[in-house]
PyMOL Python script that loads the backbone (N, CA, C, O; Angstrom):
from pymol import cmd

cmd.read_pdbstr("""\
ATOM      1  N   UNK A   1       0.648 -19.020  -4.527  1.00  0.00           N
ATOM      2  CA  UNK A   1       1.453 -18.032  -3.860  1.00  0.00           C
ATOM      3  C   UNK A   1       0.587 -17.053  -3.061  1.00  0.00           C
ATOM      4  O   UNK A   1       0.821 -16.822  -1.875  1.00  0.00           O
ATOM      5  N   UNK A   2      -0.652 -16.350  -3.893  1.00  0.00           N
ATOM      6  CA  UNK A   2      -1.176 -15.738  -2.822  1.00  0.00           C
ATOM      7  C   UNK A   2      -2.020 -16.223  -1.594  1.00  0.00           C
ATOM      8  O   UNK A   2      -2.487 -15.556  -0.671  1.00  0.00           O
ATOM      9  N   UNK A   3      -2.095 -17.722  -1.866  1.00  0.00           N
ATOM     10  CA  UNK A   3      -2.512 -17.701  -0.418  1.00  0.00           C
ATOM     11  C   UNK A   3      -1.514 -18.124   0.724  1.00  0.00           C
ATOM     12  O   UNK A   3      -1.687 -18.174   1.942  1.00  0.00           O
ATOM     13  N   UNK A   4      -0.262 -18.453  -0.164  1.00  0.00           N
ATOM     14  CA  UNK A   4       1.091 -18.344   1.148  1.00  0.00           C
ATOM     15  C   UNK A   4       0.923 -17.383   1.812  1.00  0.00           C
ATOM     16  O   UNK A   4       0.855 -17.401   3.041  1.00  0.00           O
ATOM     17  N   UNK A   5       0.788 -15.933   0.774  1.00  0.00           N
ATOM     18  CA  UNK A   5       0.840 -14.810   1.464  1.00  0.00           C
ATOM     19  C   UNK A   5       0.051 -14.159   1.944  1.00  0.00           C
ATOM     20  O   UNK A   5       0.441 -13.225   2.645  1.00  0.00           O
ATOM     21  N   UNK A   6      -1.413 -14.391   1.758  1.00  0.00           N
ATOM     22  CA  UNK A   6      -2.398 -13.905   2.885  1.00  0.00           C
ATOM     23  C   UNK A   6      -2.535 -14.878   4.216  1.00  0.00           C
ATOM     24  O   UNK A   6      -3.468 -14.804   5.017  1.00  0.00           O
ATOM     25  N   UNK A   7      -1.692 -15.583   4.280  1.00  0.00           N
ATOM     26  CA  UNK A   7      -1.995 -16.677   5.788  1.00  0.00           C
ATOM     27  C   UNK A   7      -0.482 -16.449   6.105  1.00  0.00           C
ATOM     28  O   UNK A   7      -0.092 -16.978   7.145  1.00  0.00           O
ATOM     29  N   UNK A   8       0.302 -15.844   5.477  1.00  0.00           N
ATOM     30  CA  UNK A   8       1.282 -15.622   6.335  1.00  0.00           C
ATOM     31  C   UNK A   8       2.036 -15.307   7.815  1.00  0.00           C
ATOM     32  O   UNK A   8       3.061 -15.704   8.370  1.00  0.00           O
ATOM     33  N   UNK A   9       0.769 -14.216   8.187  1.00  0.00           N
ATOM     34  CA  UNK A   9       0.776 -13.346   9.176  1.00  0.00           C
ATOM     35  C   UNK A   9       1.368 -11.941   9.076  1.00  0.00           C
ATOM     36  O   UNK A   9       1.344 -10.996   9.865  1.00  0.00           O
ATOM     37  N   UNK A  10       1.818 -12.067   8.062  1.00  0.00           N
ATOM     38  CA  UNK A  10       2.730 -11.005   7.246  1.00  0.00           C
ATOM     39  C   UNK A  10       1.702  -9.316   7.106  1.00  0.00           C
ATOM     40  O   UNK A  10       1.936  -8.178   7.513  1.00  0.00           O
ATOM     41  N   UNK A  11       0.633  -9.884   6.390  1.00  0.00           N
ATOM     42  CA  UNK A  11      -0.373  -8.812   6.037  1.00  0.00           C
ATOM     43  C   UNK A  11      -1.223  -8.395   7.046  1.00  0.00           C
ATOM     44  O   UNK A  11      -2.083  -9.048   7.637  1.00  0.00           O
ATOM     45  N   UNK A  12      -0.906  -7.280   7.176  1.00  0.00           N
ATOM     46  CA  UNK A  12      -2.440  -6.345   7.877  1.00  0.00           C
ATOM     47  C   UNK A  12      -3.666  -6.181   7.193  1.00  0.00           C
ATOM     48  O   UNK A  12      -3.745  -5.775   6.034  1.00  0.00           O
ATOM     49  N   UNK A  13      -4.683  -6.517   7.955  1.00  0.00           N
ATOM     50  CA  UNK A  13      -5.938  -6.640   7.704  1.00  0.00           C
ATOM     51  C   UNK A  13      -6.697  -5.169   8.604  1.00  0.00           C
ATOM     52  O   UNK A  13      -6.590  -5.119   9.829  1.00  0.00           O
ATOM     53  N   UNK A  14      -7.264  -4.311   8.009  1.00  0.00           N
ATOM     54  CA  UNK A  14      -8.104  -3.527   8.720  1.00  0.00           C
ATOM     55  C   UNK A  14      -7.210  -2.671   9.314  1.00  0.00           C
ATOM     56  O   UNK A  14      -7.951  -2.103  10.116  1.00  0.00           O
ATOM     57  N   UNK A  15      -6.512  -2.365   9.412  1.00  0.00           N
ATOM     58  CA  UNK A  15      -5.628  -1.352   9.949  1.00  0.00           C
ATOM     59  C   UNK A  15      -5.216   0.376   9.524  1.00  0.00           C
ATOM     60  O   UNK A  15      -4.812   0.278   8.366  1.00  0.00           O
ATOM     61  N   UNK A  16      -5.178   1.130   9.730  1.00  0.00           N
ATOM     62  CA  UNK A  16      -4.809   2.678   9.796  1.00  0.00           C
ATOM     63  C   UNK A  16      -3.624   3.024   8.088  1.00  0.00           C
ATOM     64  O   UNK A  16      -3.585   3.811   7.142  1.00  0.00           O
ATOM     65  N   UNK A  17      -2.827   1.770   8.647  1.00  0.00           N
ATOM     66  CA  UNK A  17      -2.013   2.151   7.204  1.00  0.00           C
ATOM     67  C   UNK A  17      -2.184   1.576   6.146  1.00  0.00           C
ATOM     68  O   UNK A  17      -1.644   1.845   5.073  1.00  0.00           O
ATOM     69  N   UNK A  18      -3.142   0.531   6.432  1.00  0.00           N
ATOM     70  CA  UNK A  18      -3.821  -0.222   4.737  1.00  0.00           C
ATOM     71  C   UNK A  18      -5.242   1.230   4.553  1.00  0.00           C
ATOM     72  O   UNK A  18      -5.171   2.214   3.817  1.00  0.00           O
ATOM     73  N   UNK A  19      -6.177   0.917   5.326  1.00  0.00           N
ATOM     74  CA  UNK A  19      -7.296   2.553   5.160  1.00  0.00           C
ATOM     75  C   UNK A  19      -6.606   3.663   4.355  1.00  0.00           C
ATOM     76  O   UNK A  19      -7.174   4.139   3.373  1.00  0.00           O
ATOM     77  N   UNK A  20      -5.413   4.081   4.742  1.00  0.00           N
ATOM     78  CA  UNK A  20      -4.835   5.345   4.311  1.00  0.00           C
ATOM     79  C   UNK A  20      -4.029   4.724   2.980  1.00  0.00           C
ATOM     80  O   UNK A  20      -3.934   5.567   2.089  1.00  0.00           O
ATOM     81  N   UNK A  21      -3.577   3.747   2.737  1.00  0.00           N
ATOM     82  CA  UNK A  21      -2.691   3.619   0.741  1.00  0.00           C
ATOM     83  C   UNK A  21      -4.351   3.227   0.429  1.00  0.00           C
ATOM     84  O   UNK A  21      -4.958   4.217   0.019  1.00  0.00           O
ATOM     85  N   UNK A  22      -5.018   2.257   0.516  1.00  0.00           N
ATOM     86  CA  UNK A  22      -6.100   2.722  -0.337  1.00  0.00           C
ATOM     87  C   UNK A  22      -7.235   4.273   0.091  1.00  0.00           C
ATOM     88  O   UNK A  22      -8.377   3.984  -0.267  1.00  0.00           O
ATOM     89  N   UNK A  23      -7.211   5.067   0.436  1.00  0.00           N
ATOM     90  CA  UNK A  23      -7.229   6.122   0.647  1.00  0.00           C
ATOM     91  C   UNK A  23      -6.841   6.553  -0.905  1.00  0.00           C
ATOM     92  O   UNK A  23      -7.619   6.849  -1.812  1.00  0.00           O
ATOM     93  N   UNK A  24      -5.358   6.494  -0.925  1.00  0.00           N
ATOM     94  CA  UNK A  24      -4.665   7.193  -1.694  1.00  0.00           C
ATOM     95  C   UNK A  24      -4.695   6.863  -2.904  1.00  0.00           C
ATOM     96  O   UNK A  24      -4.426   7.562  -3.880  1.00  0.00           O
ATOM     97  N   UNK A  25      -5.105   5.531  -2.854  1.00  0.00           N
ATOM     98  CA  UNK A  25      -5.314   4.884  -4.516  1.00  0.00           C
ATOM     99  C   UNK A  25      -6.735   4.701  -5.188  1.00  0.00           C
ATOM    100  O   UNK A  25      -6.967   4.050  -6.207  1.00  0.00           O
ATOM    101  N   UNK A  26      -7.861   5.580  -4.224  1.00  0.00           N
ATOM    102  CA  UNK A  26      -8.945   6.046  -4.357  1.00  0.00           C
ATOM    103  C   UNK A  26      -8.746   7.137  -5.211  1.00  0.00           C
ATOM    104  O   UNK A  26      -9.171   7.231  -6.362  1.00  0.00           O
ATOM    105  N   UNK A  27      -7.957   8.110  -4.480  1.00  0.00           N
ATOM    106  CA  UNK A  27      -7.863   9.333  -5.073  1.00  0.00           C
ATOM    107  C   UNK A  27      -6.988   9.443  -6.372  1.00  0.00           C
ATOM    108  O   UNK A  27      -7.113  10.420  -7.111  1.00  0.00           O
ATOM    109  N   UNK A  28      -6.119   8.452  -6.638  1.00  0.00           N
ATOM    110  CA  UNK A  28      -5.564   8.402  -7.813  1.00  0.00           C
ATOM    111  C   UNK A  28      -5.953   7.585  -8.745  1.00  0.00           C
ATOM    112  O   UNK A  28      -5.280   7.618  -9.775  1.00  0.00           O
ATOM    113  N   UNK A  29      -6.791   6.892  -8.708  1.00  0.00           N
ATOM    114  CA  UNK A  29      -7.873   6.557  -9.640  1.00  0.00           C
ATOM    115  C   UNK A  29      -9.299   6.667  -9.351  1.00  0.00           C
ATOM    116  O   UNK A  29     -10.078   5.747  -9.103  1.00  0.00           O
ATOM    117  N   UNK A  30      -9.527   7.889  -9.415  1.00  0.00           N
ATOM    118  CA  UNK A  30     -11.172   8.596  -9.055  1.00  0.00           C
ATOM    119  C   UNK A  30     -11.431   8.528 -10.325  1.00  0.00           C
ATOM    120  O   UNK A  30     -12.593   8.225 -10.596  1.00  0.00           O
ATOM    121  N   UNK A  31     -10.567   8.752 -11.378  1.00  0.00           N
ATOM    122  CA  UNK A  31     -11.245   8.805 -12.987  1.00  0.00           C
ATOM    123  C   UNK A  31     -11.382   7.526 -13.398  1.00  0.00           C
ATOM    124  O   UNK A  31     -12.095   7.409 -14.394  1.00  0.00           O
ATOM    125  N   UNK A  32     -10.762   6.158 -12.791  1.00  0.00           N
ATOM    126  CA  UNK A  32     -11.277   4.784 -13.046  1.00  0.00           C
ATOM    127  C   UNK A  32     -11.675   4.333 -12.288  1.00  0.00           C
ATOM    128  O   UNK A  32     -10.966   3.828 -11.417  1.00  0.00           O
ATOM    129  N   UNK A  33     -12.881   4.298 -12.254  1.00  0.00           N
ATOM    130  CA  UNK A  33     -13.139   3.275 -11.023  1.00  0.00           C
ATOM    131  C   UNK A  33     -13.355   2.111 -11.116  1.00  0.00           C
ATOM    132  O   UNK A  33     -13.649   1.466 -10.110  1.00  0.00           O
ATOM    133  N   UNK A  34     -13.215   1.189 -13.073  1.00  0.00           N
ATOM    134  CA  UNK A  34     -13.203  -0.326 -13.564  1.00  0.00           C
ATOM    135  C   UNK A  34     -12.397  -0.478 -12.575  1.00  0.00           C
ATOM    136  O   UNK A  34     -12.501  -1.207 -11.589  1.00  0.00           O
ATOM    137  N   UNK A  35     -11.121   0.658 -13.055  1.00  0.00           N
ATOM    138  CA  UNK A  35     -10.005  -0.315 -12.823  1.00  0.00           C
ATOM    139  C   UNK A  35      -9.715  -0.352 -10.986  1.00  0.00           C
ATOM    140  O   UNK A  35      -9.120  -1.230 -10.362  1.00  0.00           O
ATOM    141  N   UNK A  36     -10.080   0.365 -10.677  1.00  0.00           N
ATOM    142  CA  UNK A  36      -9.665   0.666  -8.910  1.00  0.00           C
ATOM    143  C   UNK A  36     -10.898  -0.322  -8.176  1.00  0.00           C
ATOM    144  O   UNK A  36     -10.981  -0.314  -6.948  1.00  0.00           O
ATOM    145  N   UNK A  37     -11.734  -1.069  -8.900  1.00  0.00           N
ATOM    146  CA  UNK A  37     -12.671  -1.950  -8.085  1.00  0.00           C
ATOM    147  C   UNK A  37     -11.989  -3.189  -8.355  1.00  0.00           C
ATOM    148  O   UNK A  37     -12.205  -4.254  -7.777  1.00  0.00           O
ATOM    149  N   UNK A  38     -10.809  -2.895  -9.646  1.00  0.00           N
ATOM    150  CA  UNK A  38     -10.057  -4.528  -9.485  1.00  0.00           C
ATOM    151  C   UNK A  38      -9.005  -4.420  -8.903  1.00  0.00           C
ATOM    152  O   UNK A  38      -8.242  -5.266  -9.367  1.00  0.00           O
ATOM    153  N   UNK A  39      -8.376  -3.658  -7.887  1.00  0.00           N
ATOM    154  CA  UNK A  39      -7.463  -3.763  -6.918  1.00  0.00           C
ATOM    155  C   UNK A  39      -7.701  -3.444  -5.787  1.00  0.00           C
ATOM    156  O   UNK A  39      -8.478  -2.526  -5.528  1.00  0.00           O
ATOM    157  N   UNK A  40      -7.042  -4.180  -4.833  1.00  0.00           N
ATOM    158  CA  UNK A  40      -6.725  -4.500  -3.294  1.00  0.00           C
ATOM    159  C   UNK A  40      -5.421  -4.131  -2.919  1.00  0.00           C
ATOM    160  O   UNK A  40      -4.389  -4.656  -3.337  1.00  0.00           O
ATOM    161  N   UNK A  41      -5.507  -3.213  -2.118  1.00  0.00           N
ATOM    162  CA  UNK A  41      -3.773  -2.686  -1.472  1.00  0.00           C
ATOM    163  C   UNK A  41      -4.357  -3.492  -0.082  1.00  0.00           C
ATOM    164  O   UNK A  41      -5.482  -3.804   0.308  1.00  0.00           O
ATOM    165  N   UNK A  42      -2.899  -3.664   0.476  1.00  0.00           N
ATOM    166  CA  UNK A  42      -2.556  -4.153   1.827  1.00  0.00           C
ATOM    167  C   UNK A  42      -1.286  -3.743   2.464  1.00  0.00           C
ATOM    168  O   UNK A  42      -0.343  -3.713   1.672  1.00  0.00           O
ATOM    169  N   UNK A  43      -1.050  -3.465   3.514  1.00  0.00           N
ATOM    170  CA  UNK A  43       0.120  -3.775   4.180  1.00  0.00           C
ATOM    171  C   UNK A  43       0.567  -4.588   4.594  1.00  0.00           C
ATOM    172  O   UNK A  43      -0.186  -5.358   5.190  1.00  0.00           O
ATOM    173  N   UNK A  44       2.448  -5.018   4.527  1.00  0.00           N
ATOM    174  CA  UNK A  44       3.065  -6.032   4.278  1.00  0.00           C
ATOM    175  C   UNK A  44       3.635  -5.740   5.516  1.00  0.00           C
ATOM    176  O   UNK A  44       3.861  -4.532   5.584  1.00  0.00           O
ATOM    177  N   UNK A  45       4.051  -6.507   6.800  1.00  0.00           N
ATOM    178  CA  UNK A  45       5.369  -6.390   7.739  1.00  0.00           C
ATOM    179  C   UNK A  45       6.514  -6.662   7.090  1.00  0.00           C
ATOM    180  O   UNK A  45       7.139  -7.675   7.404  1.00  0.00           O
ATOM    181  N   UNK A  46       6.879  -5.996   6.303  1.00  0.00           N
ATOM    182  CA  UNK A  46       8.059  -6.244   5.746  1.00  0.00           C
ATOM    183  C   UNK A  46       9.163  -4.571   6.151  1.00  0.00           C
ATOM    184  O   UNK A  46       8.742  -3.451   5.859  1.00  0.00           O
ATOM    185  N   UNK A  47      10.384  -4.783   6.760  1.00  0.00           N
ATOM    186  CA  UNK A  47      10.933  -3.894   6.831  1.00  0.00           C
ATOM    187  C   UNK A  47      11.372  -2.689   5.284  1.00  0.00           C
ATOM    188  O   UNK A  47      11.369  -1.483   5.035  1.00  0.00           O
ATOM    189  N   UNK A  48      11.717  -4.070   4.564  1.00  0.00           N
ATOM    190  CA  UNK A  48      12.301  -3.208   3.384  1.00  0.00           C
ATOM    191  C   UNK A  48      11.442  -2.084   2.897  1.00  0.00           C
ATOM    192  O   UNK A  48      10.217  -2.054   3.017  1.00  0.00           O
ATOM    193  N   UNK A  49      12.281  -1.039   2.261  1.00  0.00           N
ATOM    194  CA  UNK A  49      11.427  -0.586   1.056  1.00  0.00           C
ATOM    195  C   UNK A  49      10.829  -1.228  -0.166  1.00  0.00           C
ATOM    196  O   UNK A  49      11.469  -1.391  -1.205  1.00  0.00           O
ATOM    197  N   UNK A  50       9.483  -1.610   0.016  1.00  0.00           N
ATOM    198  CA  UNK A  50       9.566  -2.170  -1.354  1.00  0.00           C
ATOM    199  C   UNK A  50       7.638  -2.559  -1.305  1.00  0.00           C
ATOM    200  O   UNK A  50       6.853  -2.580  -0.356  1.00  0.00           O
ATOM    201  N   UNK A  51       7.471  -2.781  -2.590  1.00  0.00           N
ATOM    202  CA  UNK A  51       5.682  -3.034  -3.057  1.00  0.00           C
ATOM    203  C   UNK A  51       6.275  -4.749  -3.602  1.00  0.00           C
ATOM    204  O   UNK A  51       7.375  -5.272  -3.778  1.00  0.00           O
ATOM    205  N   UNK A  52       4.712  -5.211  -3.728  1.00  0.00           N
ATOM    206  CA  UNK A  52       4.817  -6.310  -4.727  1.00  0.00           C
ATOM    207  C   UNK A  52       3.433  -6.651  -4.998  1.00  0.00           C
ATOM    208  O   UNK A  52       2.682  -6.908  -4.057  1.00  0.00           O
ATOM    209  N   UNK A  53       2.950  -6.682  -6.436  1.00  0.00           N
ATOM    210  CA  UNK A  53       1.509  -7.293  -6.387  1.00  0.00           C
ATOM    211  C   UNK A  53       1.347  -8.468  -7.827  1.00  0.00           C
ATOM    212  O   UNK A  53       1.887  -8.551  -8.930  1.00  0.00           O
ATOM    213  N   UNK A  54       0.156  -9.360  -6.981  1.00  0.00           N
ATOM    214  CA  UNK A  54      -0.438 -10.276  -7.583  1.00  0.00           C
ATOM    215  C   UNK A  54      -1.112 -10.060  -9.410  1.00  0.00           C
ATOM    216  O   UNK A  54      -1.285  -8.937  -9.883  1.00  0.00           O
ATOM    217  N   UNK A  55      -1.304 -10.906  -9.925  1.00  0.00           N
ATOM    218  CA  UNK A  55      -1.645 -10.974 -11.261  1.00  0.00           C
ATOM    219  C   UNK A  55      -3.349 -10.976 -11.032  1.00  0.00           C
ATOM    220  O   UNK A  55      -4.184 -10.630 -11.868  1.00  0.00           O
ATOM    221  N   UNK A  56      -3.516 -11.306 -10.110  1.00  0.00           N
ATOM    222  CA  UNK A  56      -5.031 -10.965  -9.721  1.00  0.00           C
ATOM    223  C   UNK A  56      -5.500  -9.436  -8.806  1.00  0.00           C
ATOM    224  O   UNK A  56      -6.403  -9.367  -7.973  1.00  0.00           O
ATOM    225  N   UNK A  57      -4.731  -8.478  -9.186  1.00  0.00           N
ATOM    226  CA  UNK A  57      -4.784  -7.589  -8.378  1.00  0.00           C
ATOM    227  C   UNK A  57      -4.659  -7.223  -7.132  1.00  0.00           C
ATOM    228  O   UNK A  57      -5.102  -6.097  -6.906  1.00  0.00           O
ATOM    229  N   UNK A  58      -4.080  -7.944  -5.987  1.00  0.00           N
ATOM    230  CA  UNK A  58      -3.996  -7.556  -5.156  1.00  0.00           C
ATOM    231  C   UNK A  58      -2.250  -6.935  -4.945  1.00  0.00           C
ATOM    232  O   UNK A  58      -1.265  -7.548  -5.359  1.00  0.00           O
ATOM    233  N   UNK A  59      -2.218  -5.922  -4.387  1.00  0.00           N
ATOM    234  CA  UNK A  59      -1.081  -4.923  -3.941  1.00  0.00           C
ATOM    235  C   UNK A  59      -0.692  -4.977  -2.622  1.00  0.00           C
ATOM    236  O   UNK A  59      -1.494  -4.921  -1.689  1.00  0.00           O
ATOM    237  N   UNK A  60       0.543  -5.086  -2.495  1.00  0.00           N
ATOM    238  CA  UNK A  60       1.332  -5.314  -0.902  1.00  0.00           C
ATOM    239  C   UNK A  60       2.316  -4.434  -0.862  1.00  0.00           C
ATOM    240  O   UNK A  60       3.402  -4.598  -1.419  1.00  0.00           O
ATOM    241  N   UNK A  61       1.899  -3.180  -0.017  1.00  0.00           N
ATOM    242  CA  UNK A  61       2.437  -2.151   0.455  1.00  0.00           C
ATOM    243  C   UNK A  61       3.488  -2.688   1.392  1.00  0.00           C
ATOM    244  O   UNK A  61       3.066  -3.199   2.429  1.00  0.00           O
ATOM    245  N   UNK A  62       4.752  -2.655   1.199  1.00  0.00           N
ATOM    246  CA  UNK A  62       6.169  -2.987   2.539  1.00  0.00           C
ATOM    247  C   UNK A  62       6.103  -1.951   3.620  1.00  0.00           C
ATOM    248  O   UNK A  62       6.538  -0.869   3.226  1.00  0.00           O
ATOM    249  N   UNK A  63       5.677  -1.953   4.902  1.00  0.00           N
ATOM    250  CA  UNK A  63       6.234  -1.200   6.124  1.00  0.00           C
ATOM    251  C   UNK A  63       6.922  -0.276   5.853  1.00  0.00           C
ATOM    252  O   UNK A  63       6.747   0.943   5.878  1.00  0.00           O
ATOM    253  N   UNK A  64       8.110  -1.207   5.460  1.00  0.00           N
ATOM    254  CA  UNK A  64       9.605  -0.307   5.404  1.00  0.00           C
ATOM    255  C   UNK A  64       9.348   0.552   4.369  1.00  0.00           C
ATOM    256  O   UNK A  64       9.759   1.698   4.549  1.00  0.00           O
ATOM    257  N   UNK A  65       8.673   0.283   3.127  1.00  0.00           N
ATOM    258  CA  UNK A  65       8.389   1.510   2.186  1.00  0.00           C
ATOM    259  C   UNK A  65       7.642   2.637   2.659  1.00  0.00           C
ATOM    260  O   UNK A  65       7.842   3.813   2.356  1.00  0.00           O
ATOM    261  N   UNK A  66       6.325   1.953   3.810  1.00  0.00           N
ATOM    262  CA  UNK A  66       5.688   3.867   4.035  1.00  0.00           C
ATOM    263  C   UNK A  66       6.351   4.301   4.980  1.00  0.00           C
ATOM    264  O   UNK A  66       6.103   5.431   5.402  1.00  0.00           O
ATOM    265  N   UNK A  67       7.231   3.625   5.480  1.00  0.00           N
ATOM    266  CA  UNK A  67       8.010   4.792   6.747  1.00  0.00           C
ATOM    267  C   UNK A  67       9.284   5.335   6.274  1.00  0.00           C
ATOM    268  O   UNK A  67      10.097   6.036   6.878  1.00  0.00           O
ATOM    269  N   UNK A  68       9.310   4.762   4.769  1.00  0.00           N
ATOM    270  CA  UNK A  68      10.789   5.543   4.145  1.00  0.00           C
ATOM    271  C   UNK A  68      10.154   6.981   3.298  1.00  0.00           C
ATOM    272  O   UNK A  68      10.843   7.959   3.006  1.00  0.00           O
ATOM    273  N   UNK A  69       8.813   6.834   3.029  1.00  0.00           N
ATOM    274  CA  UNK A  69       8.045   7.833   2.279  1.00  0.00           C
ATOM    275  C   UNK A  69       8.530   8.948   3.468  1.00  0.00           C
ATOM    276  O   UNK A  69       9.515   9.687   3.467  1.00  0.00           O
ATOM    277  N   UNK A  70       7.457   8.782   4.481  1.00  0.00           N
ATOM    278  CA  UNK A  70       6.922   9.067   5.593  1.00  0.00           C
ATOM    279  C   UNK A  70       8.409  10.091   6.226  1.00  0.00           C
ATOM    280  O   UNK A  70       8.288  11.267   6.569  1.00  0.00           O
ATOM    281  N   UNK A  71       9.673   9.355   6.259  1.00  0.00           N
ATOM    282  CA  UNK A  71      10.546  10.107   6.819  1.00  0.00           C
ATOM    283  C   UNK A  71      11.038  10.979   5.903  1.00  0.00           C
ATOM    284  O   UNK A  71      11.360  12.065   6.384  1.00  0.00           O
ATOM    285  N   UNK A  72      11.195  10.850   4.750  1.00  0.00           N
ATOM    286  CA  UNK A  72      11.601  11.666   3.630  1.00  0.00           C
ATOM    287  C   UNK A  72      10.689  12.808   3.379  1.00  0.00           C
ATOM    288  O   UNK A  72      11.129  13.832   2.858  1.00  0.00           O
ATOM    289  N   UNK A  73       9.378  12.687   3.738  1.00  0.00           N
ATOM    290  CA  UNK A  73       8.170  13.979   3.334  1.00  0.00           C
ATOM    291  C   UNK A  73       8.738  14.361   4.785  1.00  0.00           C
ATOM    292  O   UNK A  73       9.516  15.249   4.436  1.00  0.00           O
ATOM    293  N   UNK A  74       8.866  14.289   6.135  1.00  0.00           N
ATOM    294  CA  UNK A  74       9.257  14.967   7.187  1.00  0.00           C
ATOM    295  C   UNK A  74      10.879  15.373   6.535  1.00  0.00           C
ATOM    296  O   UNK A  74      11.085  16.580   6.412  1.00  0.00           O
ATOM    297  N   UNK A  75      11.212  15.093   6.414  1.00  0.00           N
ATOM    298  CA  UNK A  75      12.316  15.540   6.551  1.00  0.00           C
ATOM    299  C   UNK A  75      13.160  16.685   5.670  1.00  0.00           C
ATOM    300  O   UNK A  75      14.237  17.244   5.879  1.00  0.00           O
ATOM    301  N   UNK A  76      11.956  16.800   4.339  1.00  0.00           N
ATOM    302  CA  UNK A  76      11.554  17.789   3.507  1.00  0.00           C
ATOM    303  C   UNK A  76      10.670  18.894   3.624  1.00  0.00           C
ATOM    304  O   UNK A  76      10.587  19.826   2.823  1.00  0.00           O
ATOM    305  N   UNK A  77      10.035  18.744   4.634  1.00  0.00           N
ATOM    306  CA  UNK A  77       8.914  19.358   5.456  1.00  0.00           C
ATOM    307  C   UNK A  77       7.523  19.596   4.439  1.00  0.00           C
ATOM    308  O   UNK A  77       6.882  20.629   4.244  1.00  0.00           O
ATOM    309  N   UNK A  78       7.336  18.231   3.891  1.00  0.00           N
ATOM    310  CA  UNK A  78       6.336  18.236   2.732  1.00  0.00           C
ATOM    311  C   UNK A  78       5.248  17.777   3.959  1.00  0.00           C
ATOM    312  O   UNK A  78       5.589  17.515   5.113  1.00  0.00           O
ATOM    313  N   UNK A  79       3.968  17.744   3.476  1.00  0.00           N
ATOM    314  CA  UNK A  79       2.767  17.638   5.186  1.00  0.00           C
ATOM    315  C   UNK A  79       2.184  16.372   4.166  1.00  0.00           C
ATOM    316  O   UNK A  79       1.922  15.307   4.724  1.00  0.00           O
ATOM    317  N   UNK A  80       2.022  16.458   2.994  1.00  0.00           N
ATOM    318  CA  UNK A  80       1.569  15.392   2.470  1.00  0.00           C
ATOM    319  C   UNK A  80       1.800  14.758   1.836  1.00  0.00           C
ATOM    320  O   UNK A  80       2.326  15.089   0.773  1.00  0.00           O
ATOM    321  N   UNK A  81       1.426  13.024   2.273  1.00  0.00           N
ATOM    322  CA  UNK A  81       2.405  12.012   1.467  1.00  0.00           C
ATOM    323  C   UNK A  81       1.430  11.007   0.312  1.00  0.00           C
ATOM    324  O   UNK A  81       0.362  10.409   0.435  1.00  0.00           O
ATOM    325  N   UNK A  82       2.443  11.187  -0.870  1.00  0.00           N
ATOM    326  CA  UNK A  82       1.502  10.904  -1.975  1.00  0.00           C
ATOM    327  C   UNK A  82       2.315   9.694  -2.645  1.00  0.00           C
ATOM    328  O   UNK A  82       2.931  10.310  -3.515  1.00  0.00           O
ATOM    329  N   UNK A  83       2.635   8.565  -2.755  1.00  0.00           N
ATOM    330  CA  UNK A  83       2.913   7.406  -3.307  1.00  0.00           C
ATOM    331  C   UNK A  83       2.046   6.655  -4.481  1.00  0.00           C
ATOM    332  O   UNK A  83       0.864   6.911  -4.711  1.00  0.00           O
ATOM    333  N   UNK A  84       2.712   5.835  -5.075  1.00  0.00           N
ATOM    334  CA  UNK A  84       2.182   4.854  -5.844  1.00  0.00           C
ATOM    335  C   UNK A  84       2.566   3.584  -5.874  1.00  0.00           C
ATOM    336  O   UNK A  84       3.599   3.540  -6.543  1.00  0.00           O
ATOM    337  N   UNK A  85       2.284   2.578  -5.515  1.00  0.00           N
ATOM    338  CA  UNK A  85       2.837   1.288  -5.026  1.00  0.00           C
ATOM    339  C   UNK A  85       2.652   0.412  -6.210  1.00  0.00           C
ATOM    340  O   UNK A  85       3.008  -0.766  -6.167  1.00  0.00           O
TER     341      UNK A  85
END
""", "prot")
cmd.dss("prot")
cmd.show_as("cartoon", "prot")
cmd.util.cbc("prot")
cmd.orient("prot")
């Protein structure tokens, strides 16, 4: 399955909004770093809201989930957006 889904075309590689969720999952596991060297976030083109990850650690951030964060912290007038996928 995961390599259906890394040859999909589906996943972003190197991009602004994969940099920034692991960004964020740096900072939320700064006190582990076992465990944060055994996961991989990515972004998914997927409209929905929604995550899904592998039994081997890798994490797939949905589109549609950071721009549902994203409009909800605007629209609360929160400046910073803090998730867990």
């Amino acid at each position: 399955m995961l390599d259906r889904v890394l040859l999909s075309g589906d996943v972003i590689f190197g991009d602004t909004l994969t940099a920034y969720i692991n960004k964020i999952a740096d900072h939320l596991l700064n006190d582990d770093p076992e465990l944060r060297s055994k996961i991989q976030l990515f972004t998914f083109t997927s409209p929905y809201v929604n995550a899904f990850a592998t039994d081997q650690g890798f994490i797939f951030v949905n589109i549609g989930f950071i721009a549902q964060v994203a409009n909800e912290a605007l629209n609360t007038g929160h400046t910073n957006i803090i998730f867990v996928a």
